[in-house]
N, CA, C, O and CB atoms as a CASP TS submission, in Angstrom:
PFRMAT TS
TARGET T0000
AUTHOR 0000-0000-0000
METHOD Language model
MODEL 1
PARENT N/A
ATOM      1  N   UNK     1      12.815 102.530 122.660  1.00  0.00           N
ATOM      2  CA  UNK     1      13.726 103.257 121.790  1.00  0.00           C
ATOM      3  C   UNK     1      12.999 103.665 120.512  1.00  0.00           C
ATOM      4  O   UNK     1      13.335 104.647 119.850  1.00  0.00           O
ATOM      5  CB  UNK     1      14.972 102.402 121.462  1.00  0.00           C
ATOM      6  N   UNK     2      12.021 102.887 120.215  1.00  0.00           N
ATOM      7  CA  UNK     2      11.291 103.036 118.702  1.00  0.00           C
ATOM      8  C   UNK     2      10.227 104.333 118.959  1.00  0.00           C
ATOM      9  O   UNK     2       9.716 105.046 118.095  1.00  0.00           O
ATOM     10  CB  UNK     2      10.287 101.373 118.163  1.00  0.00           C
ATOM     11  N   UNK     3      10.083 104.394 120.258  1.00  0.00           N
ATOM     12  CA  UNK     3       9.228 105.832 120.686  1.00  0.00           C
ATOM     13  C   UNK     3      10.154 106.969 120.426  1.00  0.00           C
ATOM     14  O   UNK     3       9.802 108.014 119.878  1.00  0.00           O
ATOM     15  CB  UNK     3       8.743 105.932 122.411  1.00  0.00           C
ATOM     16  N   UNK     4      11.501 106.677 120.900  1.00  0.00           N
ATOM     17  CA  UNK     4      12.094 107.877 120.926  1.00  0.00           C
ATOM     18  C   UNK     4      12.421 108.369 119.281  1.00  0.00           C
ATOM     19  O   UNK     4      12.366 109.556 118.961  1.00  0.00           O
ATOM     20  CB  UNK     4      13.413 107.719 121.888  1.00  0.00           C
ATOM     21  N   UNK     5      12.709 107.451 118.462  1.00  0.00           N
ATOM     22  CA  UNK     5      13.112 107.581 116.992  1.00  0.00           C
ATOM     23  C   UNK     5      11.725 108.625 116.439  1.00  0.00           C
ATOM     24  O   UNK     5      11.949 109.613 115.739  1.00  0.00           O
ATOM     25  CB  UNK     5      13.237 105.773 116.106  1.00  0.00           C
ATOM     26  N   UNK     6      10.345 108.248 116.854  1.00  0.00           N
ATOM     27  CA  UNK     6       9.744 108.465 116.416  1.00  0.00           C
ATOM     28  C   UNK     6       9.541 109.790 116.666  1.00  0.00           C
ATOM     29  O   UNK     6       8.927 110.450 115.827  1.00  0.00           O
ATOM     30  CB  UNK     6       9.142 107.732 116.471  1.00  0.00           C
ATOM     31  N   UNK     7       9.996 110.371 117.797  1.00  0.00           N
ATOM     32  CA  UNK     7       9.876 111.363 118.527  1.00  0.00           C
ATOM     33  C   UNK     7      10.743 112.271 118.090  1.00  0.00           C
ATOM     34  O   UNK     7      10.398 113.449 118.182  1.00  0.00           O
ATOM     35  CB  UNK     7       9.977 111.098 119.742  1.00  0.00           C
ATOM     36  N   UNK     8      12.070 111.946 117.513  1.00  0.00           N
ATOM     37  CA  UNK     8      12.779 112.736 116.533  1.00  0.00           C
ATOM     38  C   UNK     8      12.497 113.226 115.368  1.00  0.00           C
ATOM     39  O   UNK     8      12.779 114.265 114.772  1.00  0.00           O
ATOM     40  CB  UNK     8      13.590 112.278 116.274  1.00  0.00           C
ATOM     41  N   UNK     9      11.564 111.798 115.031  1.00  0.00           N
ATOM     42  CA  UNK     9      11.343 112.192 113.484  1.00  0.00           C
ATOM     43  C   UNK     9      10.152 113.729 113.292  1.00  0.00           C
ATOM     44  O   UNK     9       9.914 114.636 112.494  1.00  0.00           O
ATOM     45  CB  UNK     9      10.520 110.536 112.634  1.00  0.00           C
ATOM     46  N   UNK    10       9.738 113.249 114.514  1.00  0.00           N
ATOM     47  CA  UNK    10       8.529 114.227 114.688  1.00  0.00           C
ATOM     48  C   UNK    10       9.062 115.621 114.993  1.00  0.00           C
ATOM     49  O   UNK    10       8.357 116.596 114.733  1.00  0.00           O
ATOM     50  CB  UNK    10       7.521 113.759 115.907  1.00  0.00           C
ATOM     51  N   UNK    11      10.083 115.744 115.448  1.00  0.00           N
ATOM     52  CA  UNK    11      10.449 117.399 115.879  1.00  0.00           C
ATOM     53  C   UNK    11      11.165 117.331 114.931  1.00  0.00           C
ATOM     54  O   UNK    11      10.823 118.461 114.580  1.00  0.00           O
ATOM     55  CB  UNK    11      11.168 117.993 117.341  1.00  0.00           C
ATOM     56  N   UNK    12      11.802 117.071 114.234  1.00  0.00           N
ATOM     57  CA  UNK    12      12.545 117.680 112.934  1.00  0.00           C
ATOM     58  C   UNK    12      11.790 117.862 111.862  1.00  0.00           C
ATOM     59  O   UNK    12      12.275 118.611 111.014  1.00  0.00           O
ATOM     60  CB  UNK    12      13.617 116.892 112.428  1.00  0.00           C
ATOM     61  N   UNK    13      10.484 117.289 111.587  1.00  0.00           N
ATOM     62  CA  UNK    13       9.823 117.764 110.668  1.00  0.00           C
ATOM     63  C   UNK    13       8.987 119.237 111.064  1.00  0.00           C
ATOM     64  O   UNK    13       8.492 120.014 110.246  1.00  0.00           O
ATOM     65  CB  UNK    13       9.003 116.638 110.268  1.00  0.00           C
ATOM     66  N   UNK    14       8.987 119.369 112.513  1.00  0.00           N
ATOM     67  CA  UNK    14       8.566 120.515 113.325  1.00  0.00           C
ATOM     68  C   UNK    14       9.342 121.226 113.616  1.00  0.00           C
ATOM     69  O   UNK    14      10.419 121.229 113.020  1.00  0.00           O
ATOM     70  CB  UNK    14       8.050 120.342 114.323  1.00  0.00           C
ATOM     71  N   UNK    15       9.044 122.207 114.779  1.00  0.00           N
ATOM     72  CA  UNK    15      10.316 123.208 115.555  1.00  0.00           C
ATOM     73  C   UNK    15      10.547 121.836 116.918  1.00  0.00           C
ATOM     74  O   UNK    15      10.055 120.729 117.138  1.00  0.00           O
ATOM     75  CB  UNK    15       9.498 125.423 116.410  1.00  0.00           C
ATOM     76  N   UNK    16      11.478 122.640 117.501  1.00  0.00           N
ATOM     77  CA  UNK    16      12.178 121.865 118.886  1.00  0.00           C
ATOM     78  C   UNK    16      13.142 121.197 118.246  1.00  0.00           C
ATOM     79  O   UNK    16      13.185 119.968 118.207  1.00  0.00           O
ATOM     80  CB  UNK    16      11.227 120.747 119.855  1.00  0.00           C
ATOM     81  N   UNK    17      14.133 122.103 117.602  1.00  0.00           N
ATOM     82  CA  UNK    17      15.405 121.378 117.098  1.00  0.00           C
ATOM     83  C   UNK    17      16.500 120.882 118.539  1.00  0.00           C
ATOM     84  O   UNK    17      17.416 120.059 118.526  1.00  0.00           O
ATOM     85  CB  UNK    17      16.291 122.625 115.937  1.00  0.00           C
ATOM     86  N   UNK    18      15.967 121.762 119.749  1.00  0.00           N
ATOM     87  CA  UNK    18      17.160 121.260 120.983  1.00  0.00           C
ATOM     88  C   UNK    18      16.485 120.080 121.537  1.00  0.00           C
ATOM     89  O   UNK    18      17.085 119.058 121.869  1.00  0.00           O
ATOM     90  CB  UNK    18      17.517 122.484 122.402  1.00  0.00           C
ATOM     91  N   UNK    19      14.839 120.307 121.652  1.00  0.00           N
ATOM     92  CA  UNK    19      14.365 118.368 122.356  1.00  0.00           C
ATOM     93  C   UNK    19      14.991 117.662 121.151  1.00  0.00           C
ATOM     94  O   UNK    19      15.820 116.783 121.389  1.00  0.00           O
ATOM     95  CB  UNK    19      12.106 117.724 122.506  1.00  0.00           C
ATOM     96  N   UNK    20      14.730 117.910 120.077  1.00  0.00           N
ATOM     97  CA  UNK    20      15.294 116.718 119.244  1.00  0.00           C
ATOM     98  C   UNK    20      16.942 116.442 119.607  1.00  0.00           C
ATOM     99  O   UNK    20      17.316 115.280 119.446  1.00  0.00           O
ATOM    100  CB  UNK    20      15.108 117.110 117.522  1.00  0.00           C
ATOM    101  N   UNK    21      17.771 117.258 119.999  1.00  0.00           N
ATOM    102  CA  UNK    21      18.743 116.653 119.988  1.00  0.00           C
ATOM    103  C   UNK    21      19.357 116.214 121.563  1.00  0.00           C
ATOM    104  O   UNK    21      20.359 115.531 121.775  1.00  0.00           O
ATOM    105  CB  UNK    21      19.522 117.442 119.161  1.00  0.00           C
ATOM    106  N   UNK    22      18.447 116.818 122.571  1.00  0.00           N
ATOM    107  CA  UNK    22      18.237 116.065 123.736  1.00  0.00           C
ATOM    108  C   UNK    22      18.065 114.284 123.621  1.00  0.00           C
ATOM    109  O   UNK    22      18.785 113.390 124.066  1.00  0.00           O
ATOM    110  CB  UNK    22      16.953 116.732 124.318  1.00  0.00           C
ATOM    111  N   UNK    23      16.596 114.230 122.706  1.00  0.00           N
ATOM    112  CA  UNK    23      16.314 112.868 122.235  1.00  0.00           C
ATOM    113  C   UNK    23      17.133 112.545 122.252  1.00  0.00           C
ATOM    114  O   UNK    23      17.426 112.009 123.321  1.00  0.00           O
ATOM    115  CB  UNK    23      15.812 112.491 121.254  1.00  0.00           C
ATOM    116  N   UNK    24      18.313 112.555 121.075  1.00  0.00           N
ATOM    117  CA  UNK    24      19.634 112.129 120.545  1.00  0.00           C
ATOM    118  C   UNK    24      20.077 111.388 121.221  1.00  0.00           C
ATOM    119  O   UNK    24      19.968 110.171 121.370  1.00  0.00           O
ATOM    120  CB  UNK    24      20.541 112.945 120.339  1.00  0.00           C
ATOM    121  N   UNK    25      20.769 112.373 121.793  1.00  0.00           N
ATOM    122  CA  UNK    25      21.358 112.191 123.369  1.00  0.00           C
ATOM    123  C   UNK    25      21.112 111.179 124.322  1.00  0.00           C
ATOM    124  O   UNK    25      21.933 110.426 124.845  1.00  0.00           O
ATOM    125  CB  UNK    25      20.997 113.189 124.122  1.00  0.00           C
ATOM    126  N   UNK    26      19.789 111.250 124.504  1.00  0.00           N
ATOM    127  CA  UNK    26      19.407 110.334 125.206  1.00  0.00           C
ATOM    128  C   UNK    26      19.384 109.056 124.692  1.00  0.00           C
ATOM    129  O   UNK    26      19.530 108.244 125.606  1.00  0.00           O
ATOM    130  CB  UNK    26      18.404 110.629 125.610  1.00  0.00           C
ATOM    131  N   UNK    27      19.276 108.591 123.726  1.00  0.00           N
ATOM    132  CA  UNK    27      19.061 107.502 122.678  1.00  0.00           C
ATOM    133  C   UNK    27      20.676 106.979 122.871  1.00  0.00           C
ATOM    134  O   UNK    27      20.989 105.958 123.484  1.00  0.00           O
ATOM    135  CB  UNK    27      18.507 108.127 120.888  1.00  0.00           C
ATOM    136  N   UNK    28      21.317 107.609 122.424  1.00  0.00           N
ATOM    137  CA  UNK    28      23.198 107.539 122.320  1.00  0.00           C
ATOM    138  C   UNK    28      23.438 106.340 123.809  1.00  0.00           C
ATOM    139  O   UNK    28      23.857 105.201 124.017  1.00  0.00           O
ATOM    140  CB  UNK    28      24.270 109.795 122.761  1.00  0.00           C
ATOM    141  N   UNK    29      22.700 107.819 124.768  1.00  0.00           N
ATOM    142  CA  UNK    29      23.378 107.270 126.337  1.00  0.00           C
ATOM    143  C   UNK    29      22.571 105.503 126.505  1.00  0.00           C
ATOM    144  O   UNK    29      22.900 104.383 126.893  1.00  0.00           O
ATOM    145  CB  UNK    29      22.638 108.718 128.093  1.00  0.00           C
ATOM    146  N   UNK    30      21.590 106.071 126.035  1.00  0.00           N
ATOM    147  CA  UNK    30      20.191 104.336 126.646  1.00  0.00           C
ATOM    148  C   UNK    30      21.539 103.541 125.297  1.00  0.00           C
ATOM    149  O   UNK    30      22.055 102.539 125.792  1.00  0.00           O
ATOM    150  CB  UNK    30      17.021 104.400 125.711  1.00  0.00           C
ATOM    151  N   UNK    31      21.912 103.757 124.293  1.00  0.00           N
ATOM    152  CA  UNK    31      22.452 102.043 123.644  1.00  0.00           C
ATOM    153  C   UNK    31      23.780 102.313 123.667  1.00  0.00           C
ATOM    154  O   UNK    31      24.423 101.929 122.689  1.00  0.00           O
ATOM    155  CB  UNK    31      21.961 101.433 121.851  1.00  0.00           C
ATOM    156  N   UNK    32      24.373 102.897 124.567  1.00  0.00           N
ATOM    157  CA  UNK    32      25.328 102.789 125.271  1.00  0.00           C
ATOM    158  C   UNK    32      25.544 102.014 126.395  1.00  0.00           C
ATOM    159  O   UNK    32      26.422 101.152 126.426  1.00  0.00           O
ATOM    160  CB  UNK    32      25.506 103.684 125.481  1.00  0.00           C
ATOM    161  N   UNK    33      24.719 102.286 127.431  1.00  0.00           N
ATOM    162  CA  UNK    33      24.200 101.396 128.555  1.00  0.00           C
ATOM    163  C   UNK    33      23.926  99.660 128.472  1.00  0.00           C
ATOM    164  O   UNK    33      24.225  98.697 129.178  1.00  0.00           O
ATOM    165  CB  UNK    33      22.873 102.034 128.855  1.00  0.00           C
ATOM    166  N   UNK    34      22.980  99.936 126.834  1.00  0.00           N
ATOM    167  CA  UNK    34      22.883  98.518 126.842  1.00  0.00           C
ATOM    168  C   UNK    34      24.473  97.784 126.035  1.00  0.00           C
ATOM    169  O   UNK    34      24.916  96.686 126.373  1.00  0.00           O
ATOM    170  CB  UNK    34      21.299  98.148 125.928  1.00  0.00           C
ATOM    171  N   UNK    35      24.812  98.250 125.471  1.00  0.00           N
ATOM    172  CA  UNK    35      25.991  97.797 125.083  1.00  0.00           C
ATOM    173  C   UNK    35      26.628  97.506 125.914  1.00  0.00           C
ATOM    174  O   UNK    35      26.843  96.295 125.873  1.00  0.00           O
ATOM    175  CB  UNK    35      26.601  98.412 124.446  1.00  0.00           C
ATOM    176  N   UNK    36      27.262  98.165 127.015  1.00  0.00           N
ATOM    177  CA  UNK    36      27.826  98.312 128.063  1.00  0.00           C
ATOM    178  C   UNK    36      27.363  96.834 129.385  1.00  0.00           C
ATOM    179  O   UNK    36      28.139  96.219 130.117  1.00  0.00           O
ATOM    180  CB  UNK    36      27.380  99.912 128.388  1.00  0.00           C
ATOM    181  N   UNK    37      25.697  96.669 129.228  1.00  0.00           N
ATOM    182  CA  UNK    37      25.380  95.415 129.825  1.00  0.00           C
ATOM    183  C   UNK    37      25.597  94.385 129.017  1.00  0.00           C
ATOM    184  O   UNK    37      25.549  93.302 129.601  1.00  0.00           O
ATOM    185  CB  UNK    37      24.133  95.334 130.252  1.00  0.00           C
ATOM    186  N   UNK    38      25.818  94.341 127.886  1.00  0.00           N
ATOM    187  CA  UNK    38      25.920  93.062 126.855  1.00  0.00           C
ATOM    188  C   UNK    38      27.074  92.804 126.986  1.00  0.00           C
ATOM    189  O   UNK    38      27.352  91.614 127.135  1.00  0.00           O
ATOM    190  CB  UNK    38      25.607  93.174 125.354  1.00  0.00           C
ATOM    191  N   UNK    39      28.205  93.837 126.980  1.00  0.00           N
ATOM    192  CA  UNK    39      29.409  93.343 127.068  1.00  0.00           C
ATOM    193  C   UNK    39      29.851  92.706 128.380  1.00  0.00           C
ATOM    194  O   UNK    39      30.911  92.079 128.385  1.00  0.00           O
ATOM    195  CB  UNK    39      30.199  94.304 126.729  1.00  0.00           C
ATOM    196  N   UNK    40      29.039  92.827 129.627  1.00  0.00           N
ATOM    197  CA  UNK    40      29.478  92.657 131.405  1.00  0.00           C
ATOM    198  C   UNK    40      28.631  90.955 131.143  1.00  0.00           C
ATOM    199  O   UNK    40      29.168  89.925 131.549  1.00  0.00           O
ATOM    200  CB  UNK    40      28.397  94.291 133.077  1.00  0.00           C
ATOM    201  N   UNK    41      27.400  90.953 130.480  1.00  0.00           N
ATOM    202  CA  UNK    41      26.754  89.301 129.984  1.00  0.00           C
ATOM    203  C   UNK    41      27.914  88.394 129.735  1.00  0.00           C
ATOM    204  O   UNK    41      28.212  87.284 130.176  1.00  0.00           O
ATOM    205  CB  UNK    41      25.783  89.283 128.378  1.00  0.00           C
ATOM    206  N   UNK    42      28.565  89.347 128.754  1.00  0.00           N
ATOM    207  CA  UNK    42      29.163  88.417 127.680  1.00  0.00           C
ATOM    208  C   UNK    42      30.427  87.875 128.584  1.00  0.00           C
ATOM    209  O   UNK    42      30.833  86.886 127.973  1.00  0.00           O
ATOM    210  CB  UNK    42      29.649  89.289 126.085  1.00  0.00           C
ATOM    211  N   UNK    43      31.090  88.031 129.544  1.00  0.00           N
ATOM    212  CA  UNK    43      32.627  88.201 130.057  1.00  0.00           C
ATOM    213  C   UNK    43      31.873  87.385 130.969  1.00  0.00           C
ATOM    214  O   UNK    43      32.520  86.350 130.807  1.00  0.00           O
ATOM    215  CB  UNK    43      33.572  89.781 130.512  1.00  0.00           C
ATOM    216  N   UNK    44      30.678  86.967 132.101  1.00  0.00           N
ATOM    217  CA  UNK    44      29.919  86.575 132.943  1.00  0.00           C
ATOM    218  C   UNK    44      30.246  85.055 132.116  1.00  0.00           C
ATOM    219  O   UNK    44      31.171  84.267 132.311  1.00  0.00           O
ATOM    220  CB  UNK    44      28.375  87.379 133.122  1.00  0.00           C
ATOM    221  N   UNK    45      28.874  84.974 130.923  1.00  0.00           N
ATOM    222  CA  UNK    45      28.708  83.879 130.320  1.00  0.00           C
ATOM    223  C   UNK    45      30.215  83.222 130.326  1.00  0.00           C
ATOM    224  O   UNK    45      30.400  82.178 130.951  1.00  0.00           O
ATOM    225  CB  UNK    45      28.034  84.141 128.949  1.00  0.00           C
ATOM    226  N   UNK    46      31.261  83.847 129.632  1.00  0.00           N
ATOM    227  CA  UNK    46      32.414  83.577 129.314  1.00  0.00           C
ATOM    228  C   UNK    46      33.381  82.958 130.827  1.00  0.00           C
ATOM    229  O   UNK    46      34.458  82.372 130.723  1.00  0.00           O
ATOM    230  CB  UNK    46      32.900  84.955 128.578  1.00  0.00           C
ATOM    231  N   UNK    47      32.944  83.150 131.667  1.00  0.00           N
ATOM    232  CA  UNK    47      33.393  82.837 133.146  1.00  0.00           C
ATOM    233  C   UNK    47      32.900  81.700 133.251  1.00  0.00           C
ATOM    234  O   UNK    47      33.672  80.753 133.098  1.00  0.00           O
ATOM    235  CB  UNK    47      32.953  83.726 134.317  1.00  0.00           C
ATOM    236  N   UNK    48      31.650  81.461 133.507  1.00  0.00           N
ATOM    237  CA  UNK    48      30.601  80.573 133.611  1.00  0.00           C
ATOM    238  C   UNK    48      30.958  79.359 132.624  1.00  0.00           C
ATOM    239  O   UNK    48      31.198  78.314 133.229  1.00  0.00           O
ATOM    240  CB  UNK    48      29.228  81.307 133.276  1.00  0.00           C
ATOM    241  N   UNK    49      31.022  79.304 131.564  1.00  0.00           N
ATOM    242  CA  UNK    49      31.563  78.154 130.666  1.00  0.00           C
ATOM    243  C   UNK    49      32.989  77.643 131.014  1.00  0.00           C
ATOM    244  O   UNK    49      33.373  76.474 130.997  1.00  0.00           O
ATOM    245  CB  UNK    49      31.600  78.633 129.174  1.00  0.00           C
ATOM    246  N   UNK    50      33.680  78.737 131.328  1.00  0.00           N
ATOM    247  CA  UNK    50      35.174  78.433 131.940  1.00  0.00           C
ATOM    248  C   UNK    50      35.058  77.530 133.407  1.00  0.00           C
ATOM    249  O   UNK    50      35.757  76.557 133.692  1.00  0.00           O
ATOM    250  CB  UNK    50      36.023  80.067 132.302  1.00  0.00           C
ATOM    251  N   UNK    51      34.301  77.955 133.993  1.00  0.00           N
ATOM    252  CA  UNK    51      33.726  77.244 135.038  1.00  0.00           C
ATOM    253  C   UNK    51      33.636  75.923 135.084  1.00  0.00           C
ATOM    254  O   UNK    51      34.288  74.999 135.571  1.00  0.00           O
ATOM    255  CB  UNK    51      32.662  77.594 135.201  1.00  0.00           C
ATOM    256  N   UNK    52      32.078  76.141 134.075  1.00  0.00           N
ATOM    257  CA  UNK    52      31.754  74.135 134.083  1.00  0.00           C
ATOM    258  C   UNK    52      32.766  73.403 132.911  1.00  0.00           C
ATOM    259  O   UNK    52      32.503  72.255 132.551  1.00  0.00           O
ATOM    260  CB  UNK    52      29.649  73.608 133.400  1.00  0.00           C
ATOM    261  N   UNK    53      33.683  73.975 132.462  1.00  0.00           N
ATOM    262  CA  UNK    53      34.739  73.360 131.761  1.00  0.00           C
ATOM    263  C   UNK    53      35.792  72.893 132.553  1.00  0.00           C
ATOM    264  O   UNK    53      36.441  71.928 132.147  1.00  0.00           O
ATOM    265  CB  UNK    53      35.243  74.181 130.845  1.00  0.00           C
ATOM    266  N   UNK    54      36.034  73.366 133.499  1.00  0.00           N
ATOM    267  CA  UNK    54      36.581  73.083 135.255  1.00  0.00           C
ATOM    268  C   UNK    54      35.973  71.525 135.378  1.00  0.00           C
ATOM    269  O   UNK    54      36.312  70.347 135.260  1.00  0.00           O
ATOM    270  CB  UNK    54      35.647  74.426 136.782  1.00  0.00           C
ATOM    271  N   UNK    55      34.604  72.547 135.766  1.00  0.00           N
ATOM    272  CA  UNK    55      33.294  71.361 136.457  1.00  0.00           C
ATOM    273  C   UNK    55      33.830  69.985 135.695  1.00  0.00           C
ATOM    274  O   UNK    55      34.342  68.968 136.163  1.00  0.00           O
ATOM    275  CB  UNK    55      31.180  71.796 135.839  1.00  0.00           C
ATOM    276  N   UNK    56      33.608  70.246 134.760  1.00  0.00           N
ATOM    277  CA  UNK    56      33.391  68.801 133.704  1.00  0.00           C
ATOM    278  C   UNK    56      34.466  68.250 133.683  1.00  0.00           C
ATOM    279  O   UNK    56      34.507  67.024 133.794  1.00  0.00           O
ATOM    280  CB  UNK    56      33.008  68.942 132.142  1.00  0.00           C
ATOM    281  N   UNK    57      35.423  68.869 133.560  1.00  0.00           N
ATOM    282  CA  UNK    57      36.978  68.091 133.353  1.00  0.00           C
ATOM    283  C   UNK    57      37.234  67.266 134.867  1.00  0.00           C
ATOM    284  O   UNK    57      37.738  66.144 134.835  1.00  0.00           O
ATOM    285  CB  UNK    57      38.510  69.498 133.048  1.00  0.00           C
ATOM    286  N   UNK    58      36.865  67.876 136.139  1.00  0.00           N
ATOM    287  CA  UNK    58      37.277  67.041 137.156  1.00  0.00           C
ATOM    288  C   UNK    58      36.406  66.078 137.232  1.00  0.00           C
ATOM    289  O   UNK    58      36.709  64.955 137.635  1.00  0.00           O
ATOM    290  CB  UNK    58      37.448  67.621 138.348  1.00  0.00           C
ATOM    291  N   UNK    59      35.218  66.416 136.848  1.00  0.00           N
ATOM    292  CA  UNK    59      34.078  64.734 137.029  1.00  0.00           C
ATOM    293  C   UNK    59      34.886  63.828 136.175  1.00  0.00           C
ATOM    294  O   UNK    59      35.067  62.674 136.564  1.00  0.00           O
ATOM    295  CB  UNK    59      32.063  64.750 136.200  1.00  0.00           C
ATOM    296  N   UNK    60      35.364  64.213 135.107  1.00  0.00           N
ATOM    297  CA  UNK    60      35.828  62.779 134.179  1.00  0.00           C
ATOM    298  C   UNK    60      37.554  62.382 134.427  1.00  0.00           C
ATOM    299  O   UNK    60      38.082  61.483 133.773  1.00  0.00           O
ATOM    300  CB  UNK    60      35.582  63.181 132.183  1.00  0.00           C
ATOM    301  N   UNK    61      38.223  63.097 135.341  1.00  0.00           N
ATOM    302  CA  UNK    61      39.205  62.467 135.897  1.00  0.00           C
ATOM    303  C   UNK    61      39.271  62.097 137.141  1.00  0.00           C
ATOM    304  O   UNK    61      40.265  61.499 137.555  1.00  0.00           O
ATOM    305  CB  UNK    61      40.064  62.999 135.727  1.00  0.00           C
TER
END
């Protein structure tokens, strides 16, 4: 992602005002995606603890 920033910075101080906002774009969609996997982690993890909170409670009764 730090390539692509850089890659903006570089056509806006130049011409290629549409790759630069292709870049954009693309940048938007890629930490979208990862957002999008952090949040599917996070609901997983959140299962998973619900789980061995299961787990754990029947070992000790």
């Amino acid at each position: 992602m730090s390539h692509q920033i850089f890659e903006v910075a570089e056509l806006a101080a130049g011409e290629g005002a549409e790759r630069c906002i292709v870049v954009i774009s693309e940048m938007a969609e890629n930490s979208s995606l990862v957002s999008q996997r952090a949040h599917k982690a996070s609901g997983e993890i959140h299962l998973l603890t619900q789980y061995l909170g299961v787990a754990t409670a029947k070992f000790f009764i």
